[in-house]
N, C-alpha and C positions, 0 to 999 in steps of 0.2 A: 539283513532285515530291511523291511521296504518300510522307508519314510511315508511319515499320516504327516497332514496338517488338518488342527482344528480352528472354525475362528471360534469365538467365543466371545460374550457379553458380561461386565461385570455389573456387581449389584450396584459400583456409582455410574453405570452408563457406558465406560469407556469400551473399548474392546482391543482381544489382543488375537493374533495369531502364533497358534503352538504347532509346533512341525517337532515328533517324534519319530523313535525307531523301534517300534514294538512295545516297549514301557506304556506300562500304564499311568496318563497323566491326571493326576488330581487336580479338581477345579476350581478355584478361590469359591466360600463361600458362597451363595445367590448367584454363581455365575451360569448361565445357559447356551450354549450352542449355539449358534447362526449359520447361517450363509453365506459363504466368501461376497456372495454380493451384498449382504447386509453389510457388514465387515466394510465395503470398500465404501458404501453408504454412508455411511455411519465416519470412515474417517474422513472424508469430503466435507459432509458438515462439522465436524467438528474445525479441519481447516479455514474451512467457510469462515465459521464463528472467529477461532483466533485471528484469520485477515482483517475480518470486519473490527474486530476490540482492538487491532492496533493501528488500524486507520484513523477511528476514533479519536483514538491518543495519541495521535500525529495533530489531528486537528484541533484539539481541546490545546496543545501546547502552543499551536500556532496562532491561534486566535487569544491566547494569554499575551503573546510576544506583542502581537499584532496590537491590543490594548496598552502594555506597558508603553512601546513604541508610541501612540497615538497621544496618551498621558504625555509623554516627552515632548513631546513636540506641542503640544497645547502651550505644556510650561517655559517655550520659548528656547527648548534646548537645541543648539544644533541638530538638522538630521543626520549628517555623518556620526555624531554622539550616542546619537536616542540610537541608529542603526546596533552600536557598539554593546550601547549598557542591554538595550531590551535584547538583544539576540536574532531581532529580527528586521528581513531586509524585503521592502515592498515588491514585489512582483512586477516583472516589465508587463505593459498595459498589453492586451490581448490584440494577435496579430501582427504583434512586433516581429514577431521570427517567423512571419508568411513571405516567403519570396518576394522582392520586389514594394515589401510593407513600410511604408515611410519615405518612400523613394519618388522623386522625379523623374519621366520621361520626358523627353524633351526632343523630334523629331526634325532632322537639318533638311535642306531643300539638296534634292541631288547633288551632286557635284561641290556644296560649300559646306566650311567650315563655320556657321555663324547659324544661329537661329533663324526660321522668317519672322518679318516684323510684325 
C-alpha cells in the first residue's frame, strides 16, 4: 500500500503531520487539512514564538541578577561576593575581544631595538 501524508490543523492552532498506509485516519475534532506549506508555516512561527519567550526569559533573569548584583554592591558588599550570591557576572566592556582592542602599538626605528624618542 502507498504511503498518504496529511498535514492538518487542530482546533488549538497547532498542527500535525499524519503519513498513513491506506487506513482511513480520523481527524481530532475541529481539525482541517492544510498544506505542507502551511504546515511548515505554521511550525516556523510557532518556533519563531518559542525562541523569542525564551530569549525573553533569558533576559528577564539576567536583568534580575544584574539588579540583585547592583543592590550588592550599593550595600558595600564585595564585587567578587555580590558576582557570587547574585549569580551574575558584568559583561567585559564592548570591543574587548576586537583584535588588537586594548592594545598598544608601538613602532621601532629600523634597525633598533628601543622606541624613537
Amino acid at each position: 500500500m502507498e504511503e498518504t501524508t496529511r498535514y492538518v490543523r487542530t482546533a488549538s492552532g497547532s498542527v500535525m503531520k499524519i503519513t498513513d498506509s491506506g487506513s482511513t485516519t480520523v481527524l481530532p475534532d475541529g481539525a482541517v487539512e492544510i498544506t505542507a506549506e502551511e504546515y511548515e508555516a505554521t511550525l516556523a512561527a510557532i518556533q519563531a514564538a518559542s525562541d523569542q519567550k525564551a530569549a525573553d526569559e533569558r533576559a528577564q533573569e539576567l536583568a534580575a541578577k544584574k539588579d540583585a548584583y547592583d543592590a550588592l554592591i550599593a550595600a558595600g558588599i564585595p564585587e567578587a561576593s555580590a558576582r557570587q550570591i547574585s549569580g551574575y557576572t558584568p559583561q567585559e566592556q564592548p570591543g574587548q575581544d576586537e583584535p588588537g582592542a586594548g592594545k598598544t602599538t608601538v613602532e621601532l626605528p629600523a634597525g633598533s631595538d628601543q622606541p624613537a624618542a
